[in-house]
Steps between C-alpha positions, in 0.01 A plus 500: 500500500141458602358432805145296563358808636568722178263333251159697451177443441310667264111456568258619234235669674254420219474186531228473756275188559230680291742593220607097502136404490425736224789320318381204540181578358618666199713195475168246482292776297838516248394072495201531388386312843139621620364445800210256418772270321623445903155370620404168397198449265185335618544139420823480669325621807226252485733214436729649831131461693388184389890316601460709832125365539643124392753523758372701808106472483416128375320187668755306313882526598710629218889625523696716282689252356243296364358802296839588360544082421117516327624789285890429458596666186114644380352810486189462613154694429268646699133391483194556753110380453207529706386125371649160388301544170735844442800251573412237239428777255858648533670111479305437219749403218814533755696268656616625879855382605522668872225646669412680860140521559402682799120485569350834762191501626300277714613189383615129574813333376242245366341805272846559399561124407195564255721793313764297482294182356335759247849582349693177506415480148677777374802437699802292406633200659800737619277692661270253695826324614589763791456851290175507533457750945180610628366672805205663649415737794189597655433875450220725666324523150187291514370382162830585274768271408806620255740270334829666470768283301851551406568246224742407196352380187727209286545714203328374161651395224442784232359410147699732233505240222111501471495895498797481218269230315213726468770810417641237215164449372399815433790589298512197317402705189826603246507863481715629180712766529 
């Protein structure tokens, strides 16, 4: 019969921390993984600045919660401008459903009301009815403002049966075989 105290064990001396780490990396090299597919790319960065800016460095008082109500469910896009005229450009022939504008710079929330009254016309009722955040700060930068928006477009309605049209028309020719 065995006792408690006759079980060995055995220890594999080669298995030191650096051979484990090794291991592991030949492990994530055998995956194909590289190193710059761990560090996030640059938009994702500017979006994780602008939501820290919106929450931690505006005039206006916004919470976590309502940025995650604003965008419930969308995958919103990065944008920044250096005017309003930049802004209309890029709404041009879109219709916004959520959007956080964040206004730097030495401005007034009353400037900021003027970038939001500029693209009220390219943004849907959705939108204007509570999905629609802004904020400002004052930064040391005299004479520059940048508009930095996170916002989700309503997706437009695609027209295939005009493209297949013009396909059917130019084939409308019998070809013999």
């Amino acid at each position: 019969m065995l006792d408690d105290f006759d079980i060995d064990f055995i220890v594999d001396d080669d298995e030191t921390e650096e051979s484990i780490f090794y291991s592991e990396m030949d492990f994530a090299m055998s995956r194909n993984i590289a190193q710059n597919d761990l560090e996030p790319d640059e938009e994702s960065v500017k979006t994780d600045n602008l939501i820290y800016d919106a929450l931690h460095n505006s005039l206006t008082h916004l919470e976590k919660c309502d940025i995650d109500n604003c965008f419930e469910g969308e995958l919103p896009t990065y944008f920044e401008a250096e005017s309003i005229g930049e802004i209309v450009d890029y709404a041009k022939n879109k219709k916004i459903k959520t959007m956080l504008i964040f206004v730097g710079g030495n401005m007034q929330m009353s400037e900021v009301q003027e970038v939001v009254d500029a693209i009220k016309p390219y943004c849907t009722a959705e939108c204007m009815n509570g999905k629609l955040l802004f904020g400002c700060t004052e930064e040391e930068l005299e004479g520059v403002v940048r508009y930095r928006m996170l916002l989700a477009l309503e997706q437009q309605p695609q027209q295939p049966q005009a493209d297949s049209q013009e396909a059917d028309d130019e084939f409308d020719e019998d070809i013999p075989f």
